[in-house]
N, CA, C and O atoms as CSV, one atom per row, in Angstrom:
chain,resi,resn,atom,element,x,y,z
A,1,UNK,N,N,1.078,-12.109,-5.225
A,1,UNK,CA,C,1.954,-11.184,-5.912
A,1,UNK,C,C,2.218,-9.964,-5.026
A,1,UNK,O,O,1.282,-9.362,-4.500
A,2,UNK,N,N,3.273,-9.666,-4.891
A,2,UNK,CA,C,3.937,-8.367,-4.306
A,2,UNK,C,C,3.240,-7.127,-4.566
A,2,UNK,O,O,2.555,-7.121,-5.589
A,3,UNK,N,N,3.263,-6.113,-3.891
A,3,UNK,CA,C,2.389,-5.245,-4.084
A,3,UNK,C,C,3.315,-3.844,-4.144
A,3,UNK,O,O,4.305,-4.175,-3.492
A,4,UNK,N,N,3.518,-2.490,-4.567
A,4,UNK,CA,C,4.250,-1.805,-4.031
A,4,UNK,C,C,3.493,-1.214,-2.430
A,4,UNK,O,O,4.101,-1.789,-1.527
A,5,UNK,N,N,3.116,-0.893,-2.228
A,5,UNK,CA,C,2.640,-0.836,-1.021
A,5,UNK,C,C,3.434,-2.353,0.457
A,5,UNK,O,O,4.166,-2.263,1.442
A,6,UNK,N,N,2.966,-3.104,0.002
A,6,UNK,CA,C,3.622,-4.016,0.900
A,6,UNK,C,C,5.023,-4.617,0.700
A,6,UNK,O,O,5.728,-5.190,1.531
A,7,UNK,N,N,5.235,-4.382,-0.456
A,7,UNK,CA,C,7.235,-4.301,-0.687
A,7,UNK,C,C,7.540,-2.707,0.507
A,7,UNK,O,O,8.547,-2.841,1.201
A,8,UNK,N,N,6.996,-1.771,0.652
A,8,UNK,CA,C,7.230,-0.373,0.961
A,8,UNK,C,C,7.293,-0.620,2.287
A,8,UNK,O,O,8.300,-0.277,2.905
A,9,UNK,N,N,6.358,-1.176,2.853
A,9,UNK,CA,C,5.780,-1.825,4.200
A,9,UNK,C,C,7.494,-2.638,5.059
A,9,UNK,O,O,8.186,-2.312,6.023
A,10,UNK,N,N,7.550,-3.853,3.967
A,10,UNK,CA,C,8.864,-4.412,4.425
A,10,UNK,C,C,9.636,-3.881,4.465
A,10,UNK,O,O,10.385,-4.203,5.388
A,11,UNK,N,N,10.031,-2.907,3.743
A,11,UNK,CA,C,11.420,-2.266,3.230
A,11,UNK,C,C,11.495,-1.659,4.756
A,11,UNK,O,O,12.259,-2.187,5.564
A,12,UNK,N,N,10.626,-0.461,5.152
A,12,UNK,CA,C,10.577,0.062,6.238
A,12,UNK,C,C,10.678,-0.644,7.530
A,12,UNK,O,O,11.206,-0.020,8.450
A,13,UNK,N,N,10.334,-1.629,7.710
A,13,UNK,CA,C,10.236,-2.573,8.910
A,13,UNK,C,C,11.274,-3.361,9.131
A,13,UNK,O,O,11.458,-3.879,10.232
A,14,UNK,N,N,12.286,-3.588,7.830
A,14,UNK,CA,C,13.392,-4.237,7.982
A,14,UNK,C,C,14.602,-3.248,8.350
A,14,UNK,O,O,15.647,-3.530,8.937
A,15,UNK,N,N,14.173,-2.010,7.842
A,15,UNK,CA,C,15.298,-1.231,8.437
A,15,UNK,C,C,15.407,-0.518,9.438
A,15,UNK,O,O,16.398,0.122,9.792
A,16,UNK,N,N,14.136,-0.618,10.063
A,16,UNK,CA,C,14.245,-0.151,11.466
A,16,UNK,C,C,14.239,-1.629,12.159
A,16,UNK,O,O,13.672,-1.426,13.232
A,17,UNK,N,N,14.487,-2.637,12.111
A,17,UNK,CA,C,14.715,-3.624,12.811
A,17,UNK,C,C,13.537,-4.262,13.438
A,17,UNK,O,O,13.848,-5.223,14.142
A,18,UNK,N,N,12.164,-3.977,13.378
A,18,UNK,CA,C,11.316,-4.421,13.560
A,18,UNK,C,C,10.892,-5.793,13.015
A,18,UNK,O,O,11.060,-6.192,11.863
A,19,UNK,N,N,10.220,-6.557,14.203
A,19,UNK,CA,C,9.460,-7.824,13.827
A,19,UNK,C,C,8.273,-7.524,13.054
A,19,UNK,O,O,7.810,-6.410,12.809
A,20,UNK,N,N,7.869,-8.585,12.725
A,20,UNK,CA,C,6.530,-8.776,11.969
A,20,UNK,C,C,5.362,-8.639,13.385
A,20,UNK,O,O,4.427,-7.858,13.565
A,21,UNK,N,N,5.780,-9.508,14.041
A,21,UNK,CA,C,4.963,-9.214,15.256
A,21,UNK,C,C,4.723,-7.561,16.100
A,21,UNK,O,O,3.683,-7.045,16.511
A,22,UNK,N,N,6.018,-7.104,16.126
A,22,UNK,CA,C,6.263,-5.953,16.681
A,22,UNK,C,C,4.879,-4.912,15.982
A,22,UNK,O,O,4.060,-4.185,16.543
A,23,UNK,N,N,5.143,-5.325,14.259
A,23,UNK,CA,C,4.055,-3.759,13.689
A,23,UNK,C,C,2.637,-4.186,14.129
A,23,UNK,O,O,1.762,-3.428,14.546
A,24,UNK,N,N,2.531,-5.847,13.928
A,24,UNK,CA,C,1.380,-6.212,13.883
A,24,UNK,C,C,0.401,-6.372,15.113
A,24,UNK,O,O,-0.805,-6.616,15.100
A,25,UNK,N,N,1.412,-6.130,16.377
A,25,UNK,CA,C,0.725,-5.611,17.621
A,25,UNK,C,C,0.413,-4.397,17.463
A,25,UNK,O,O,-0.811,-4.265,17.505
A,26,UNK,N,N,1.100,-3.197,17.258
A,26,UNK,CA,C,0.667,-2.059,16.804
A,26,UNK,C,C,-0.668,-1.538,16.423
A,26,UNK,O,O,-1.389,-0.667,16.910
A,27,UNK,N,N,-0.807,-2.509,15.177
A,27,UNK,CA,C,-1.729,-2.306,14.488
A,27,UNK,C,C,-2.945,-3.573,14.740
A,27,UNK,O,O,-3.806,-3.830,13.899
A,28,UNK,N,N,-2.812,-4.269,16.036
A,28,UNK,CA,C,-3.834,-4.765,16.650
A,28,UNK,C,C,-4.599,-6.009,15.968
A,28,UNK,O,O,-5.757,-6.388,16.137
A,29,UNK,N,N,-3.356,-6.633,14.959
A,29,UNK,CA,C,-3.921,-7.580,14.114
A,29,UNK,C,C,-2.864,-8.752,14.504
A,29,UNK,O,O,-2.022,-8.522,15.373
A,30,UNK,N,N,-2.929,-10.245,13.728
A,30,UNK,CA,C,-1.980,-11.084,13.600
A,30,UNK,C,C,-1.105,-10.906,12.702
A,30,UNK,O,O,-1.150,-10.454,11.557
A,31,UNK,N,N,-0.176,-11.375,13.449
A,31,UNK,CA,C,1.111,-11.372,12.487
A,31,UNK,C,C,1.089,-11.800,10.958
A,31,UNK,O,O,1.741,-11.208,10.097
A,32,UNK,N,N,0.335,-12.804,10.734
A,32,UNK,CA,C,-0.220,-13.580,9.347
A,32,UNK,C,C,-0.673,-12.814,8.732
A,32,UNK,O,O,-0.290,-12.739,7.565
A,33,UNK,N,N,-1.462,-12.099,9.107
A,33,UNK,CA,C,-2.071,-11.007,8.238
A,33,UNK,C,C,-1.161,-9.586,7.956
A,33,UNK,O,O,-1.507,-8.711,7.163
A,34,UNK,N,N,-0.100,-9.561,8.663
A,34,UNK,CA,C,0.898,-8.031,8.427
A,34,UNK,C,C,1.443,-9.263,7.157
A,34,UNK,O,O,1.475,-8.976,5.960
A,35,UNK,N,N,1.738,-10.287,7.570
A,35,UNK,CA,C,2.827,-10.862,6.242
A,35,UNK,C,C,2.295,-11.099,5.200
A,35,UNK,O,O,2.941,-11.479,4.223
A,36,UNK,N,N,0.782,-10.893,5.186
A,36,UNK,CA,C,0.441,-11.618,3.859
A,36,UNK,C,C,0.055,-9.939,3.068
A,36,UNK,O,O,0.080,-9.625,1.878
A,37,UNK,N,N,-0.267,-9.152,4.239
A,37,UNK,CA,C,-0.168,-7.698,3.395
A,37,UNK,C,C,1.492,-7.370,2.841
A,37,UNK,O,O,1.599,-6.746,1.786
A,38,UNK,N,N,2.598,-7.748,3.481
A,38,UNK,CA,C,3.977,-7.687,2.717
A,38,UNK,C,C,3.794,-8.161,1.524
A,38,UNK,O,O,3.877,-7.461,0.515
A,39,UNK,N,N,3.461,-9.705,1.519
A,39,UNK,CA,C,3.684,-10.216,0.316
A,39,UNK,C,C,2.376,-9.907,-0.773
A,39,UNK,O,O,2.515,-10.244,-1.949
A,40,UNK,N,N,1.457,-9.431,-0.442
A,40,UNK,CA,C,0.145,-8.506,-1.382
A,40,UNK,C,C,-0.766,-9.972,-1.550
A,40,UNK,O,O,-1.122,-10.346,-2.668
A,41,UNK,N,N,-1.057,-10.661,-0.442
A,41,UNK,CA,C,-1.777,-11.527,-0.044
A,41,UNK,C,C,-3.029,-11.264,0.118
A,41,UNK,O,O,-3.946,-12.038,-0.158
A,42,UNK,N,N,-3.186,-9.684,0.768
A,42,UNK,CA,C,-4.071,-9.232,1.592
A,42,UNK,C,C,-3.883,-7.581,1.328
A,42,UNK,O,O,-2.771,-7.074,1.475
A,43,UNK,N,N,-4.810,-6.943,1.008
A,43,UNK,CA,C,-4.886,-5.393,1.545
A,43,UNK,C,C,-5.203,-4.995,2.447
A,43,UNK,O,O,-6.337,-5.289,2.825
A,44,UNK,N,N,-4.430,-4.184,3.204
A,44,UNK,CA,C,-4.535,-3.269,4.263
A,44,UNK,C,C,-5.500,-1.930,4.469
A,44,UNK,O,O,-5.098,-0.828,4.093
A,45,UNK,N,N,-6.682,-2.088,5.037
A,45,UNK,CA,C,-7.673,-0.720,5.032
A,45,UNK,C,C,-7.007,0.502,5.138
A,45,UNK,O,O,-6.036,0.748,5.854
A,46,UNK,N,N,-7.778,1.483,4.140
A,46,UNK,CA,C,-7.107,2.980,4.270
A,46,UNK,C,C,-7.030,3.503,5.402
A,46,UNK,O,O,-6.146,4.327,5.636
A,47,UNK,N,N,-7.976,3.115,6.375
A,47,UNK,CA,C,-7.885,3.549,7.695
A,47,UNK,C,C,-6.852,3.729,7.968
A,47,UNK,O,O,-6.182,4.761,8.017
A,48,UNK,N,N,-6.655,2.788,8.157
A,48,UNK,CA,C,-5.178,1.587,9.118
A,48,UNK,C,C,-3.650,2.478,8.407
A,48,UNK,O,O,-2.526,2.431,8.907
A,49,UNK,N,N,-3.981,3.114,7.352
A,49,UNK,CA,C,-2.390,3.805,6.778
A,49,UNK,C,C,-1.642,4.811,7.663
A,49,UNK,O,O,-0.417,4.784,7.783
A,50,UNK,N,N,-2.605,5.888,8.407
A,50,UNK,CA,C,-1.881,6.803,9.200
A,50,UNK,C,C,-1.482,5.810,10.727
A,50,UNK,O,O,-0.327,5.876,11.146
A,51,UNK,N,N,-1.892,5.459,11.022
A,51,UNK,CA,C,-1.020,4.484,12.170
A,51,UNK,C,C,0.061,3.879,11.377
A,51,UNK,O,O,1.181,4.286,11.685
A,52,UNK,N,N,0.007,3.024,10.451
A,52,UNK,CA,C,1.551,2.125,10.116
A,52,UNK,C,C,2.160,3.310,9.777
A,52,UNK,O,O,3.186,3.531,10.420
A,53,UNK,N,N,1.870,4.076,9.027
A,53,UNK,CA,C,2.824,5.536,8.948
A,53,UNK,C,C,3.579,6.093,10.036
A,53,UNK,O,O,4.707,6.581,9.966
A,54,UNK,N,N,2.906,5.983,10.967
A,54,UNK,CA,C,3.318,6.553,12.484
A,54,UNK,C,C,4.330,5.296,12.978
A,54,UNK,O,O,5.506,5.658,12.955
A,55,UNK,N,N,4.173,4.138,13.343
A,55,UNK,CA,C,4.753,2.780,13.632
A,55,UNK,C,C,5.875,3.037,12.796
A,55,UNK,O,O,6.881,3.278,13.462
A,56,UNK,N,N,6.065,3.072,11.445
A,56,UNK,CA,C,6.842,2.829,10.722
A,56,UNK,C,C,8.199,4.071,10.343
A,56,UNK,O,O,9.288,4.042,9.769
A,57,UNK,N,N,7.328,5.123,11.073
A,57,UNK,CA,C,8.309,6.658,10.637
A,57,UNK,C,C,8.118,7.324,9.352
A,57,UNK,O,O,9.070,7.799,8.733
A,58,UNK,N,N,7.052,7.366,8.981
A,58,UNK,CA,C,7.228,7.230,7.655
A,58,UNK,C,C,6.088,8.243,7.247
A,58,UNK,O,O,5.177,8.501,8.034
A,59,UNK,N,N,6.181,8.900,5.789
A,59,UNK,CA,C,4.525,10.054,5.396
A,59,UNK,C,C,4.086,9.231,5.034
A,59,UNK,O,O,4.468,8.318,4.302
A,60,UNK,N,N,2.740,9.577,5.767
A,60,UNK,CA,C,1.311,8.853,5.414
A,60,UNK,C,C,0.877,9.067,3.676
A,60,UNK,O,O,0.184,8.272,3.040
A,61,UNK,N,N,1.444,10.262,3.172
A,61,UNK,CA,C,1.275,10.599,1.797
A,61,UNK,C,C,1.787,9.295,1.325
A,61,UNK,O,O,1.056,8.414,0.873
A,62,UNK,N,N,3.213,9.195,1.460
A,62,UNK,CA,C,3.572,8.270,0.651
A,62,UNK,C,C,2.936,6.917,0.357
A,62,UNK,O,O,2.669,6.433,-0.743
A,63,UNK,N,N,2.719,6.319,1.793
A,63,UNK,CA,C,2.268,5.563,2.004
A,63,UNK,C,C,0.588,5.274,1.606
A,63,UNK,O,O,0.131,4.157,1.849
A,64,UNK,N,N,-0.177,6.196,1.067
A,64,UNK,CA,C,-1.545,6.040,0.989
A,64,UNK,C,C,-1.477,6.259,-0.894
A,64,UNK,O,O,-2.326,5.996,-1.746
A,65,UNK,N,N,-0.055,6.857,-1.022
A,65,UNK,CA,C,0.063,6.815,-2.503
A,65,UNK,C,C,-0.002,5.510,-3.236
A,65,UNK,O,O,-0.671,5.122,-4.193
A,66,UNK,N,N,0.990,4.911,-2.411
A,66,UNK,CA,C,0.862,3.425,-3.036
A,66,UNK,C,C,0.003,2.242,-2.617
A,66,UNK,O,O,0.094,1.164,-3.204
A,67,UNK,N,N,-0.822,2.441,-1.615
A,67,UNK,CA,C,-2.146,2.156,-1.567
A,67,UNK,C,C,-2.965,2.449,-2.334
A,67,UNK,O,O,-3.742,1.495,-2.307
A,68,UNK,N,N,-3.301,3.106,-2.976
A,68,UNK,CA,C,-4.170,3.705,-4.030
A,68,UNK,C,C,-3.845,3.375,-5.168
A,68,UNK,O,O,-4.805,3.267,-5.932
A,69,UNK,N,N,-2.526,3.095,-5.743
A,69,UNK,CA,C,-1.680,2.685,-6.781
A,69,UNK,C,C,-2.165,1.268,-7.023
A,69,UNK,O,O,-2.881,0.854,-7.934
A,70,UNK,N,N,-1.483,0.459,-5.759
A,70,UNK,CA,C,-2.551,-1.105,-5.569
A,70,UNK,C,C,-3.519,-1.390,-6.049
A,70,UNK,O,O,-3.777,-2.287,-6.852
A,71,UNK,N,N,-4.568,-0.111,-5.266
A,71,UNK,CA,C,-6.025,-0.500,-5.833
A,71,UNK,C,C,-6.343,-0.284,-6.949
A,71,UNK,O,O,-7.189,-0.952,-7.545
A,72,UNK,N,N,-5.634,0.832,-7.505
A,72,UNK,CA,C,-5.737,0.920,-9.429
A,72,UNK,C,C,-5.215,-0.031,-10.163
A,72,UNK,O,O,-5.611,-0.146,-11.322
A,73,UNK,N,N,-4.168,-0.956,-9.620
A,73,UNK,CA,C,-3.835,-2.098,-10.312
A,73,UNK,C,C,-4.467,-2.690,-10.583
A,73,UNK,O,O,-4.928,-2.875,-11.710
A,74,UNK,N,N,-4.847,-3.521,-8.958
A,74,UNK,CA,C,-5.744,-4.785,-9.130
A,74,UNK,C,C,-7.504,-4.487,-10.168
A,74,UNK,O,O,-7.833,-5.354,-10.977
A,75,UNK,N,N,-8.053,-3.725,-10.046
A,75,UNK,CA,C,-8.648,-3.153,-10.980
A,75,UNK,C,C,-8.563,-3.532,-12.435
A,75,UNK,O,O,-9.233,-4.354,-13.061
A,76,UNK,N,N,-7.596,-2.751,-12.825
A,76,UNK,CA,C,-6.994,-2.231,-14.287
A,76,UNK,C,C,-6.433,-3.541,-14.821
A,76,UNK,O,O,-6.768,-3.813,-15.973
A,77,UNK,N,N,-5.740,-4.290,-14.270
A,77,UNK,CA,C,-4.269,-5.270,-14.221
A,77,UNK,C,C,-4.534,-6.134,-15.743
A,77,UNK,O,O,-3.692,-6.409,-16.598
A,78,UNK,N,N,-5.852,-6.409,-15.732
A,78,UNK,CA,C,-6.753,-7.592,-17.066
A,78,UNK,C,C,-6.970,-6.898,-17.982
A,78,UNK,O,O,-7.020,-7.412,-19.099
A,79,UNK,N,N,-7.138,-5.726,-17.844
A,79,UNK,CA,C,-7.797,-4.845,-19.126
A,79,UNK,C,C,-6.509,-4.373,-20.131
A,79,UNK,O,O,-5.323,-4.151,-19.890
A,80,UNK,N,N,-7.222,-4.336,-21.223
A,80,UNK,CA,C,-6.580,-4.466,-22.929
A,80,UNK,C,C,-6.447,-3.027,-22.630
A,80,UNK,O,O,-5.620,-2.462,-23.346
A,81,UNK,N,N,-7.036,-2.298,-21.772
A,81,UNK,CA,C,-6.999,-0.533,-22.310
A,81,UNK,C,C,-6.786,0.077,-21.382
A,81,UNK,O,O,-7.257,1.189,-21.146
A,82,UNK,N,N,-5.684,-0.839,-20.371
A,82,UNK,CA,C,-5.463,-0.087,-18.847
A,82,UNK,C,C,-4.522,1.103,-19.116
A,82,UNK,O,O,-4.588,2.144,-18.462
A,83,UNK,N,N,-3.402,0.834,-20.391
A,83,UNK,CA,C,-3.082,2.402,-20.136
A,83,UNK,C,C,-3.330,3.721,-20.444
A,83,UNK,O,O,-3.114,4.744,-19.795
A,84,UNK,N,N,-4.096,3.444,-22.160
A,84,UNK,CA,C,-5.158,4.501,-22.310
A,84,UNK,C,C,-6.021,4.852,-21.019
A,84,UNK,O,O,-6.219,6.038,-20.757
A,85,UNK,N,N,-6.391,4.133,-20.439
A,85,UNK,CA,C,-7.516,4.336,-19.659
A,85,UNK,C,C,-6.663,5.621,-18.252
A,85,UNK,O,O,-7.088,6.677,-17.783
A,86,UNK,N,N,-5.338,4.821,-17.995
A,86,UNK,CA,C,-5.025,5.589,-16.928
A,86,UNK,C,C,-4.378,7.052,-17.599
A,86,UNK,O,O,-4.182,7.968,-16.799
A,87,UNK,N,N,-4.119,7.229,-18.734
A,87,UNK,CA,C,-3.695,8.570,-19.345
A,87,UNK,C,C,-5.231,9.376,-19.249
A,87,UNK,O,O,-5.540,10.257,-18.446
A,88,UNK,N,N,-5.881,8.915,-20.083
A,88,UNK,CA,C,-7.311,9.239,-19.722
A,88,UNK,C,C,-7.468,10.256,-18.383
A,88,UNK,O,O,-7.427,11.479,-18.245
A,89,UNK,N,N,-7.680,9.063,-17.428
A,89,UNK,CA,C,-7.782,9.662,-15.685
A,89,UNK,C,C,-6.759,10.627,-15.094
A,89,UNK,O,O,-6.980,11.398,-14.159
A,90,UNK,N,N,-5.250,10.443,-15.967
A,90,UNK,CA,C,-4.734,11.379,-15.197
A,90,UNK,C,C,-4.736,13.017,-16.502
A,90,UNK,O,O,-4.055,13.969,-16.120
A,91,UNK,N,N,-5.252,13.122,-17.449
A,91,UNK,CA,C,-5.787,14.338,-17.843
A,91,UNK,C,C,-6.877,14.696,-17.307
A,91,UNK,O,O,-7.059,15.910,-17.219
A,92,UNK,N,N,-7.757,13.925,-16.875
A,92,UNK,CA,C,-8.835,14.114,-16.423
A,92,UNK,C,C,-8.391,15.178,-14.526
A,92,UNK,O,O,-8.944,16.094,-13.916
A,93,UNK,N,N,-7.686,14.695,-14.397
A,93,UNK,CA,C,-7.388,14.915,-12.837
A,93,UNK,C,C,-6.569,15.859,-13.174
A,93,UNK,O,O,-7.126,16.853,-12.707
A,94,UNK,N,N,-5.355,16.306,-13.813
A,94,UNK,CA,C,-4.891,17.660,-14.086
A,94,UNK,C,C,-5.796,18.445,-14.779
A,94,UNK,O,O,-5.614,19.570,-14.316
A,95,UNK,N,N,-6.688,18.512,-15.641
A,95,UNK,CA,C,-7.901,19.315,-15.446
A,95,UNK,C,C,-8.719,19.808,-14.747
A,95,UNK,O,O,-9.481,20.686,-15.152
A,96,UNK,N,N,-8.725,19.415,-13.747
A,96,UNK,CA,C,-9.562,19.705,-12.729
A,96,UNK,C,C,-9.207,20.471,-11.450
A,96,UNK,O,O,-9.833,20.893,-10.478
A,97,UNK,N,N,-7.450,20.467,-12.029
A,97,UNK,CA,C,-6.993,21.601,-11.071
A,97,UNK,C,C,-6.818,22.978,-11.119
A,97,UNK,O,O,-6.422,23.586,-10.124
């Protein structure tokens, strides 16, 4: 299943004209593995976000936003009380500012 993060990934790479190979030398991996992070095959380490940010032209904010988004999915995705739960967390987190 598609991920926003790796829909975000393609979007960027197709419009700067880049190969799959091209980012995935970059980022010092196989190509198989940049495509299967497109298609949300695979997650991409937080590390690894400010380089494709850089490769790609792109804020690392954005980009680590929807990384994080991902990981609250896959998480949450089964649960009966994922959206209580995420209203929950995000009062919790404007409280705290």
């Amino acid at each position: 299943m598609a991920t926003q993060l790796g829909d975000k990934i393609r979007e960027l790479r197709i419009n700067q004209k880049m190969l799959l190979r091209h980012v995935a030398s970059k980022l010092d991996m196989d190509t198989s593995i940049v495509s299967k992070i497109e298609r949300g095959d695979r997650s991409i380490k937080k590390e690894l976000i400010p380089l494709l940010a850089e490769i790609l032209k792109t804020e690392k904010e954005e980009l680590l936003t929807l990384w994080l988004a991902d990981q609250v999915y896959n998480v949450i995705k089964d649960e009966q009380q994922a959206d209580e739960a995420l209203k929950s967390v995000s009062r919790k987190i404007k409280n705290r500012k």
